[in-house]
N, C-alpha and C positions, 0 to 999 in steps of 0.2 A: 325515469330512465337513466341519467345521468348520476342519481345516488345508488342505482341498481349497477351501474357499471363499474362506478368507483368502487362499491364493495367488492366486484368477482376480481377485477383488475388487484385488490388490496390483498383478498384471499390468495392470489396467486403468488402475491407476494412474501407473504408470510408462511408458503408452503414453501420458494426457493430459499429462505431463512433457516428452516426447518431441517433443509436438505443437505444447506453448506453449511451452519454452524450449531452445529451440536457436540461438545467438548469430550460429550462420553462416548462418541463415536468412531469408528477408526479412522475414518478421513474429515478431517476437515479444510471446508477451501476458507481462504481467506481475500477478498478482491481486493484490488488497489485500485490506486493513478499512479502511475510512473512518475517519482519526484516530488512527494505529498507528504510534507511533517507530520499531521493529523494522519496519513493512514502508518506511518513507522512509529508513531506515537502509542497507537492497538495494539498494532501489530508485536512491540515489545510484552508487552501486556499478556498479549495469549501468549506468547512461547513461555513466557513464564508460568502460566496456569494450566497450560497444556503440556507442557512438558513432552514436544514431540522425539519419537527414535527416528525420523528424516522430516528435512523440510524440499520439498519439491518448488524447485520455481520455473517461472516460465521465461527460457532463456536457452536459445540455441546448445544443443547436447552435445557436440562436437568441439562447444569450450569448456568445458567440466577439468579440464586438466588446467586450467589458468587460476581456477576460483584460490589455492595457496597462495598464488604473488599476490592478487588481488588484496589479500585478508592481511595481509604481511604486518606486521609492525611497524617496518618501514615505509610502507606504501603508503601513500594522503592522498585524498579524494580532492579532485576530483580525477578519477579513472574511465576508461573507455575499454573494452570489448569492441577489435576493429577485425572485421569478415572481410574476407574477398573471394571471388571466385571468379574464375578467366576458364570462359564455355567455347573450351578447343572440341566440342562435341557438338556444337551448335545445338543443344538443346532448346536455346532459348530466341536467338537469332542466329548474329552473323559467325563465322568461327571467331575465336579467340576474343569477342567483345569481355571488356572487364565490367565488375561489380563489386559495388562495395557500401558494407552500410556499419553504423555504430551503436554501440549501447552503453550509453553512459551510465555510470555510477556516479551519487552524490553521498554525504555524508546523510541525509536525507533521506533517501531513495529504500523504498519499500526494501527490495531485493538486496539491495547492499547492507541495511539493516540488520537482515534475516544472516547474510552470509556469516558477517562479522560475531553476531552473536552466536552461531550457531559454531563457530570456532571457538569461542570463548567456552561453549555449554559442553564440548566435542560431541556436536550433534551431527551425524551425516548428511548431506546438503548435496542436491543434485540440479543442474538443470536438465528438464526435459522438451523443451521445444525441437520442432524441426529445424536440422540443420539450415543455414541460413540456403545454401543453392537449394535444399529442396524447397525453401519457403519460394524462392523465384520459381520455380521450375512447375510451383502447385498456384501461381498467381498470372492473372493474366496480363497481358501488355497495358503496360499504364494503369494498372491497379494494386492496391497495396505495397509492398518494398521497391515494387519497378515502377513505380509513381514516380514521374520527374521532379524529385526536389533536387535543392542547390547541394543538402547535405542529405543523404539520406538514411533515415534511423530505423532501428529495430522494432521501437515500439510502437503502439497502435492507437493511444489518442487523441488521434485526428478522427476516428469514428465519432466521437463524444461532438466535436466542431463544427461537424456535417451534420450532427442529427436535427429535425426537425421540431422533435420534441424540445431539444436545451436551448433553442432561439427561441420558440411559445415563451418555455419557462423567464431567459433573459428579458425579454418585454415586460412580462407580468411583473418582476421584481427588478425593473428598472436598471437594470444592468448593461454596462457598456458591451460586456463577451463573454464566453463563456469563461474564461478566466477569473472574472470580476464574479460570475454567477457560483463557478466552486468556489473559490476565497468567502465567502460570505456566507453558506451553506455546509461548507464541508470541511472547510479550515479551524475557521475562526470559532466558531459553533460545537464544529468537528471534538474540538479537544476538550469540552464541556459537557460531553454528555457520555457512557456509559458505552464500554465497549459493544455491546450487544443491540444496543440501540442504532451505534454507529453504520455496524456495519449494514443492519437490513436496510439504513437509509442510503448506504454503496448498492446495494443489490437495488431497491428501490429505482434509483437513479440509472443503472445499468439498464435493464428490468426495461423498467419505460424510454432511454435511448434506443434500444435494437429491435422493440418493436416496428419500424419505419425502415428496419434495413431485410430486406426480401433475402431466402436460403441463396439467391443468386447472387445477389451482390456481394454476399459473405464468401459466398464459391469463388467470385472472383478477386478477392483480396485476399484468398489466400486461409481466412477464419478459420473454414472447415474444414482445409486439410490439417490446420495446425490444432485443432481442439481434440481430432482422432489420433493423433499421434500423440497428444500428452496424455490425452485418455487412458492409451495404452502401456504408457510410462507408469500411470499413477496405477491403473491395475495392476502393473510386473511388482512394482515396489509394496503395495497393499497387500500380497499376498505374503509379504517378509518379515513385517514391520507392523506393529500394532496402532501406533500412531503415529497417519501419518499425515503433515501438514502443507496443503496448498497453496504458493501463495501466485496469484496469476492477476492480469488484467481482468477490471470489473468483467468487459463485454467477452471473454473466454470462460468468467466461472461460470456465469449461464448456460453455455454451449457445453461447460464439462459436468455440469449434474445435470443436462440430457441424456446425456452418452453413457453417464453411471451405471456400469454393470453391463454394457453391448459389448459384444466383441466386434465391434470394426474396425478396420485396417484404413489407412492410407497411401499413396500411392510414393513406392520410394524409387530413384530410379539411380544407378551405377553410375558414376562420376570419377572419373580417372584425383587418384587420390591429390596425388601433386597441384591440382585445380584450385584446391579449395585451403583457406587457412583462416586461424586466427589468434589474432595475438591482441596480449595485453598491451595498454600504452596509459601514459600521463597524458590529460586532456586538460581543459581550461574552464572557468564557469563561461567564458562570452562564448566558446564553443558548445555549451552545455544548454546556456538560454535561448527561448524559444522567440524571442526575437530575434535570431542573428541567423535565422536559419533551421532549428532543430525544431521539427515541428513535434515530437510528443514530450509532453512533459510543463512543469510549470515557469514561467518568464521570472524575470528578476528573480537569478540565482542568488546572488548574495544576501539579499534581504532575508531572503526564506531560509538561508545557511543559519545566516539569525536568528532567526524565529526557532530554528530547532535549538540552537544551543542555549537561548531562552529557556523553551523546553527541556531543555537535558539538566539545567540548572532550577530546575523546580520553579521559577518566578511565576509570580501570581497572575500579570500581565505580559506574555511573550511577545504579542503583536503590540500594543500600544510601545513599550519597553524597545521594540526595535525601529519603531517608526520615530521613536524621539533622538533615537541613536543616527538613525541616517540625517533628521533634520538638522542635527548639530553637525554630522560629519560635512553637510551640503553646505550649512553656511561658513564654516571656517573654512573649507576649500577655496569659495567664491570670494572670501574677505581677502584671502592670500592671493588672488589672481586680480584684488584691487574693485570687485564688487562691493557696491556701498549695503551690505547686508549686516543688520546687528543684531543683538542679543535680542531687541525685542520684538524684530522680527521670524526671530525663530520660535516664540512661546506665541505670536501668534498664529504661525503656521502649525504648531500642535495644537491650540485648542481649535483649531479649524478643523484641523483630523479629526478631531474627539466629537466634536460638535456635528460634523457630518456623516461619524460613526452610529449617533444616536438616532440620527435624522435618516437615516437608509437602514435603521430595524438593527443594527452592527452591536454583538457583544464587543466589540473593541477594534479601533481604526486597525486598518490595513493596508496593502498597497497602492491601494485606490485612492485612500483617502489623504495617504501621504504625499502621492502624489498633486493631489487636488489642493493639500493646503501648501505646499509647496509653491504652486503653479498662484495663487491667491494673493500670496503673503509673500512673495518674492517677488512678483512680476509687476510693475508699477505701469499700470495702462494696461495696452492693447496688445497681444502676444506677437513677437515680430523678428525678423531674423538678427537683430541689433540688439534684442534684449531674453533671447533664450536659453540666455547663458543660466539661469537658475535647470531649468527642466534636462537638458542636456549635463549638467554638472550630477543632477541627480539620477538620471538614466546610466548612468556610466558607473556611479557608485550602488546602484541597485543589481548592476549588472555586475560587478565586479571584475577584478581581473587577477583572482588566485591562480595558480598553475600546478596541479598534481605531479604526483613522485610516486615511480613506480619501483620496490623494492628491484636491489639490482640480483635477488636468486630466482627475478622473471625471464623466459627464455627471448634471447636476444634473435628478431628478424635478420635474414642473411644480410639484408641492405642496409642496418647501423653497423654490425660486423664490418663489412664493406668498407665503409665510411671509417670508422674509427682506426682500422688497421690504414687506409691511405694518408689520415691524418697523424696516423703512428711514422709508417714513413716516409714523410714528406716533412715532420718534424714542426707538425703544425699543434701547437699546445689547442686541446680540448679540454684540462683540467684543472679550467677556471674559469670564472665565468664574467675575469675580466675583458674589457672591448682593448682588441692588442691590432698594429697597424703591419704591413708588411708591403713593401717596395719591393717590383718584380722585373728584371730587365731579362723580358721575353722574348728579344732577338739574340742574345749573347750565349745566356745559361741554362740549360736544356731543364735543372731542378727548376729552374723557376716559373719555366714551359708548364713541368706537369703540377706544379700546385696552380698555375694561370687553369690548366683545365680544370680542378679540383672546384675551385672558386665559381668559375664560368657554370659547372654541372649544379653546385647546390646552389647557385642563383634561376639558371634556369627551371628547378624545381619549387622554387620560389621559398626554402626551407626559413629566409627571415637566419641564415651564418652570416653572410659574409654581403659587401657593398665596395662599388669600385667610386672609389674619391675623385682619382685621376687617371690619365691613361684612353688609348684609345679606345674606340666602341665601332670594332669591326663590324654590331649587326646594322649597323643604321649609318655607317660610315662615318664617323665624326672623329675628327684628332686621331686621323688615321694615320700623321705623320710623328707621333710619339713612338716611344721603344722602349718607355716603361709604365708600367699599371704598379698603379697604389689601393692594397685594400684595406680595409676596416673588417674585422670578423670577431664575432662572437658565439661563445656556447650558451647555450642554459637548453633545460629538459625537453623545451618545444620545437626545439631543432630535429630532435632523432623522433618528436612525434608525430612532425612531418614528412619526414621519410618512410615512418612507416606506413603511415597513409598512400606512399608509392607503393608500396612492397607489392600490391596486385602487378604493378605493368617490370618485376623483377626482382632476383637477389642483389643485385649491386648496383650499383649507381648508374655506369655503363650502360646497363642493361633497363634501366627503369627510363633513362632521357633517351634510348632509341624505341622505344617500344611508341614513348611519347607522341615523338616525332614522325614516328612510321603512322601513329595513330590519325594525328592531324595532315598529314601527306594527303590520308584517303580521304578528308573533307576537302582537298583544294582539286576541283576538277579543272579551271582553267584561269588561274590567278597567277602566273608566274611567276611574280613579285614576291608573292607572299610564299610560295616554295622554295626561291631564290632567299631569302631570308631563313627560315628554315634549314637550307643547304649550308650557311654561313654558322649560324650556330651551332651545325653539325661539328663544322670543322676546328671551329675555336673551342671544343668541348675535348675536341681530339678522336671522331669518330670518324678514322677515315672511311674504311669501309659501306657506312651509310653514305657519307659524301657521294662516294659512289652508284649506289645503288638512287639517290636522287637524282645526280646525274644522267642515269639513263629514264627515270620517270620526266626530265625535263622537256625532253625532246616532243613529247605528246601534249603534253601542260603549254608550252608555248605554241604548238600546232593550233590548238582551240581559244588560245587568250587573245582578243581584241580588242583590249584596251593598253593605249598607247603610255602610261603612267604605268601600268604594270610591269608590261614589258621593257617600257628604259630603265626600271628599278629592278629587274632578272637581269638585263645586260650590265648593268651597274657593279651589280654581287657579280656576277663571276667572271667580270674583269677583273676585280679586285682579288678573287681567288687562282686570279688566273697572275698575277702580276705578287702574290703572296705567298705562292707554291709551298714556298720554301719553307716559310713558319708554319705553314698550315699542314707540314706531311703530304702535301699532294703528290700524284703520281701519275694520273688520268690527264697530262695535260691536253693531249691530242683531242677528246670528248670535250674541255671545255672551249677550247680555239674553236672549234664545229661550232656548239653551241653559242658561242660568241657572236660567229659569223649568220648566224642565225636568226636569235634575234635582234641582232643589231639591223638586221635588213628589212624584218619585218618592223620593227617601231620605228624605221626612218621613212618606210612607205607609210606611214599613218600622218605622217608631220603635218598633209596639209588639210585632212580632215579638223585639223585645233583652230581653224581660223575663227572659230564663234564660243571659245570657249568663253565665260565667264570672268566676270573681276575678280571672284576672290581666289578663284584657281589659278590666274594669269603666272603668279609668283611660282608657284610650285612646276606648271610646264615650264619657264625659262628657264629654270633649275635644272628638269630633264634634258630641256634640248642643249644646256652647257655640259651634259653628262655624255652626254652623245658624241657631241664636240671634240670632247678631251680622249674619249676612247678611239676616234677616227683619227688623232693625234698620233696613235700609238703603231708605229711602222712596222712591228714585228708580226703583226697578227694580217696584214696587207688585207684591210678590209677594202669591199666598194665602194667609193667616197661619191658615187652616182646618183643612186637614188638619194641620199641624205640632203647634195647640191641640190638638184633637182626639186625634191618635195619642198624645200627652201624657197626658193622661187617662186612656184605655186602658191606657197603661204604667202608670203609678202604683197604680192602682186594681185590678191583679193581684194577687191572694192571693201564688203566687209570684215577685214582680218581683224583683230584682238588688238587696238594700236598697241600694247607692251610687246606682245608677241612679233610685232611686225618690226617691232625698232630689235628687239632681240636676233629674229631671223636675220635681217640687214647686217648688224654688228657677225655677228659667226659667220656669213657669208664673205666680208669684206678681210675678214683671219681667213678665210680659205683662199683667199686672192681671185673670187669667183664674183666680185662686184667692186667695180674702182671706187677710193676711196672718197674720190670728187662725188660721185653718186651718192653716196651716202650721206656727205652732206645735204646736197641738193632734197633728197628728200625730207634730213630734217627740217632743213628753211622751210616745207610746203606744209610743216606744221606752227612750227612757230609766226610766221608772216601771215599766217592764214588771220579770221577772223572767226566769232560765231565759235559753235562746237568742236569744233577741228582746233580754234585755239586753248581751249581748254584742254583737248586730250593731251596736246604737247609733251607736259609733265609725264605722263606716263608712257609716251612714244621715246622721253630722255630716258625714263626708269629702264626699258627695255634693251636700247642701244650703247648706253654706259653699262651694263651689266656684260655684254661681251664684247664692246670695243670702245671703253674707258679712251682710249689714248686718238682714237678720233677728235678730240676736244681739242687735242694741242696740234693736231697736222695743218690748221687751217684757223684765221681769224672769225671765218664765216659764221662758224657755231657758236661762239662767245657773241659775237652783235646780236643773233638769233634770237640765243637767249634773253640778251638784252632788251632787244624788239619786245620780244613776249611777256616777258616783266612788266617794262611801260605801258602796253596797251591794255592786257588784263585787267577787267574790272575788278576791286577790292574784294568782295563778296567770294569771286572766283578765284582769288590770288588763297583769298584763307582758307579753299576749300582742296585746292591742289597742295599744299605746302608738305603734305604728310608722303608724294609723292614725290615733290623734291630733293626734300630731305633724304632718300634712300635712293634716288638716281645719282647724288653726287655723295653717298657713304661708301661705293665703289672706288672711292678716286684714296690713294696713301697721302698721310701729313708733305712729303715731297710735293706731287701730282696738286696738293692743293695751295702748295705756296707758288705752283706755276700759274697758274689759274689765276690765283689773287693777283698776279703783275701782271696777265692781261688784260684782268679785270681795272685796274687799277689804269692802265694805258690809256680805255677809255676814258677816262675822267680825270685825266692827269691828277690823279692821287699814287700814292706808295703803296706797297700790300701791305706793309704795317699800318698804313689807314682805314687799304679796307678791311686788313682780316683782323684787328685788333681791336675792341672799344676802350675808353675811358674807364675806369675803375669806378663802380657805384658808393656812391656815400652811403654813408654813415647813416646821414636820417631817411634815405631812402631803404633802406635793408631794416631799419624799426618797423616803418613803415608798412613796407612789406609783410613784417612779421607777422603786426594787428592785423593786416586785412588776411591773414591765414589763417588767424585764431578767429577773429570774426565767421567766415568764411564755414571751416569745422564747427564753429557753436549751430549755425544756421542750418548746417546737414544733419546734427545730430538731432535737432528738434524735428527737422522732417522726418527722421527716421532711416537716413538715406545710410549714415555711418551706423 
């Protein structure tokens, strides 16, 4: 039964062989894998014996006007085909949701193979796929292109990865993935035997992957609407053109010599034209490899870039010849980075390749096996994070990091136009690709305002221009008392190919960071911090208008936030916008004084719910409640200073409060004049004179109250004995365990503040402060000493492993 099967299962195979490649017939298909030396390898091969009048590939039709920049002379691969489409029709979901996916070109790649030569041959060359929204619009939620990946690509792959049949086969022939399983069968192999043979072993392999995917599951990825519409493409063209040649995804040329000869339609639907685009762009190999995210296509680009131009250079061995090539590049990297790698541990990690070439059935080591001798012959012991530096050195070099160029007669996106005309004039040099520095004094010079926004907007995009050295950082409030920004900024090709990776959410820059922002607005239902944050970037980008329009989103976002960290961080931001008007173009001050008053009321009534927070939090609420603090400071805004007292009190006066938190509340209460300063004392003596747990916490009840009344220390002798007290009695054990607490309750105190301190300290014990705050200067053989026991020390981590 089983040789009864094999035979009809082979029959059938040999009849899809039959169907797709016969050279004297008018159509012929050609299957690939997306990114396959071995199938661009044939595939050169037929266009040469076939001699087609169009070559058909399967690639969105609504880019056929790109394929000249594409082929350019000046263009270098690696290149990207980038889609977008923004469904202000709600076809798909919500209105206005954006989409966007890629098709990379390698120098490699079936279809870019085809283009190139077919320019050279002046062959006409077309893509026929459905446009990319109809491929969403014909695919179901979370299946095919609308499958949540991180990047999402054009091609299809990941059928091949799911199939059940190519995990059998990976078992059987001992393979780590399918990856490992094509490299060995289709690659390596591939380029050894006979075009004709090749390909029925592609159809083969298709053939038996898609038997396990049901008409449904194809229906919902989208297959079957896209196999009837190139169907229809290849019929329009077949009746023009004598031969004409196909070059598609394995698992589509099956579905298309079904269809051979049907007239059926698929479902196309009206799309307001403006929606949809796509444009040429220079892309990256670490962008391209299918480790970093791109799920169709094959992993270590640069090896395989290798391998091809092995192949394009006729060598006898292309895969061994490139695996010797990356061994040497790996260990003269790692020698140079002070790895003890040598010469003869590189000839041992090739005949490990070679040797484990022969041992897994391999006409010649590949990426697998380079790896594997690599990982052998570099790695001395046990693989570990201390000594990974061989496998990592060689992941990065397999991966490469070329960068394509896109011929500049490719039509430019409104959003580098954009960009290059503000960098025109703002007089910011783009043409060069030197790193140039520029000092901005942002309260004075209005030109220097608008390249501060320039800078702000292509960091917020994360474009990898420009980085701020110095200068304040109005989103997170740090060195907010600086008045100039210093940036560092740089061009090179993958700046404008990140922008146009925006161009879905807009034409210009403007318009791509509020689309952004308005996007992520509608993720924050009641975070007000993180809208408040948000609002702040608005403004430092220079969008007032949205400021605005957040603005009034705030009032409802702080209605439903209750959490008290949120909201002192929304009152935080737009006091600071409130107190920075001026730079920031604002206008609305009246809405943020409201909003001020607002949630300032609400995260002061929250104060005394904090009394059980946590140690490691404790830091970051006294941080809020000194935020809070300093804004009830502020007279112009005549906030309620009621609730804030009040909930003050409550906290402190809990049996179990947060001791930081309580020495904290005490210190900001004692600055409002709402608790005598003698009290204050009084309760830290009932820590430090205490015994048992209570003297332990001490340390951190000082961390809490020197953090907002530092100068409590010198109104009174009480608190310096206190501490004394507490010192002397502390067990050792517990002294070394609090220290790390001490240490940052008295880093609040200025070099002044601490040479007062030392002469009280000093009082005690009739010493000088230069006795106590000074030591003796360490010898000579103590600092040798020292040295050895460091190097000791490092030798003994390194054997552990720990270094």
């Amino acid at each position: 039964m089983e040789r009864l099967l094999f035979s009809e299962e082979m029959d059938k195979i040999n009849k899809l062989y039959e169907d797709a490649f016969d050279l004297e017939k008018n159509i012929v298909y050609f299957p690939v894998r997306h990114h396959s030396p071995a199938c661009s390898f044939h595939l050169k091969k037929v266009i040469e014996e076939y001699k087609p009048e169009i070559i058909l590939i399967e690639g969105p039709n609504n880019a056929n006007h790109l394929i000249p920049s594409l082929v350019h002379e000046d263009s270098k691969t690696p290149l990207s085909i980038y889609y977008t489409y923004s469904d202000s029709k709600e076809l798909l979901g919500e209105k206005d949701d954006k989409y966007m996916c890629y098709y990379p070109f390698l120098d490699y790649s079936p279809e870019f193979v085809a283009l190139k030569t077919a320019s050279k041959k002046n062959i006409l060359v077309k893509f026929i796929d459905l446009s990319y929204e109809q491929i969403l619009i014909n695919s179901d939620k979370g299946e095919g292109v609308r499958e949540k990946f991180e990047k999402k690509n054009y091609n299809d792959d990941y059928i091949f990865d799911r199939s059940k049949f190519i995990k059998e086969i990976c078992k059987k022939q001992n393979c780590r993935n399918f990856n490992e399983l094509w490299e060995k069968l289709y690659e390596i192999d591939g380029i050894n035997i006979s075009t004709q043979t090749f390909i029925k072993n592609i159809l083969a392999y298709c053939y038996l992957s898609r038997l396990d995917l049901s008409e449904e599951m194809l229906e919902q990825d989208g297959c079957i609407a896209r196999e009837k519409y190139m169907n229809m493409q290849i019929e329009k063209y077949s009746e023009k053109h004598n031969k004409v040649l196909v070059i598609t995804g394995g698992i589509h040329t099956l579905g298309l010599i079904n269809l051979r000869g049907k007239d059926i339609k698929t479902r196309i639907k009206r799309v307001i034209k403006d929606d949809t685009n796509a444009y040429a762009m220079a892309y990256s190999f670490k962008e391209c490899d299918q480790l970093n995210g791109y799920a169709s296509g094959m992993p270590y680009t640069a090896f395989y870039n290798k391998v091809w131009e092995n192949i394009c250079e006729n060598k006898e061995l292309p895969y061994e010849d490139a695996v010797m090539d990356f061994i040497a590049k790996c260990g003269r990297e790692l020698r140079e980075n002070g790895e003890g790698i040598s010469t003869a541990d590189s000839i041992e990690a090739l005949n490990m390749a070679k040797g484990l070439a022969s041992l897994r059935d391999k006409l010649q080591c590949g990426a697998y096996e380079l790896l594997d001798g690599v990982r052998s012959s570099f790695i001395k012991g046990e693989i570990s994070v201390s000594n990974s530096a061989p496998i990592d050195s060689l992941n990065k070099l397999m991966t490469g990091d070329k960068i394509g160029e896109l011929s500049s007669t490719a039509d430019i996106p409104p959003i580098v136009l954009d960009f290059r005309n503000k960098c025109k004039q703002l007089r910011i040099k783009i043409d060069t690709s030197c790193k140039q520095s520029k000092t901005l004094d942002i309260y004075k010079t209005k030109s220097h305002r608008q390249v501060s926004k320039l800078f702000h907007m292509m960091n917020f995009l994360e474009t990898e221009f420009c980085i701020r050295t110095k200068g304040p950082d109005f989103t997170i409030g740090r060195n907010t008392n600086l008045i100039r920004e210093t940036w560092e900024y740089k061009w090179d090709p993958s700046v404008e190919t990140k922008l146009i990776e925006h161009s879905v959410y807009g034409g210009s820059l403007k318009e791509a960071v509020r689309e952004i922002i308005v996007k992520k607005m509608k993720d924050i239902e009641s975070h007000s911090g993180q809208a408040s944050e948000l609002m702040i970037n608005a403004a430092v980008m220079g969008l007032e208008d949205l400021v605005d329009k957040i603005l009034l989103q705030m009032e409802l976002i702080i209605q439903n936030d209750g959490e008290f960290y949120s909201l002192t961080q929304a009152c935080n931001k737009l006091h600071f916008l409130y107190k920075e008007k001026y730079l920031m173009d604002i206008l609305n001050t009246e809405k943020i004084e409201i909003l001020i008053k607002k949630v300032y009321e609400k995260s002061a009534s929250l104060i005394s719910e904090l009394y059980n927070i946590s140690k490691d939090d404790e830091n970051y609420m006294i941080q809020k409640l000194k935020e809070l603090y300093n804004i009830s400071m502020d007279n112009s805004l005549s906030l309620n200073d009621d609730i804030y007292t009040e909930q003050l009190r409550v906290l402190i006066n809990r049996k179990d409060c947060n001791t930081a938190l309580e020495g904290a509340g005490v210190g900001i209460l004692i600055g409002l004049n709402e608790l005598d300063i003698e009290e204050g004392i009084k309760r830290s003596k009932s820590y430090l004179y205490s015994s048992g747990e209570k003297l332990f916490e001490s340390a951190r009840y000082l961390k809490g109250i020197f953090s907002t009344a530092r100068d409590l220390i010198m109104c009174s002798d009480g608190l310096i004995n206190g501490i004394d007290h507490m010192l002397r009695e502390i067990e050792y054990e517990d002294f070394i365990k609090i220290i790390p607490e001490m240490r940052l309750a008295f880093s609040f105190f200025i070099p002044s503040e601490i040479d007062e301190i030392g002469n009280n300290v000093g009082k005690l014990y009739n010493k000088s402060s230069y006795e106590v705050l000074d030591k003796e200067p360490v010898s000579e053989e103590d600092i040798i000493l020292a040295k050895k026991l460091d190097e000791m020390a490092v030798e003994q981590l390194n054997q552990f492993g720990i270094l």
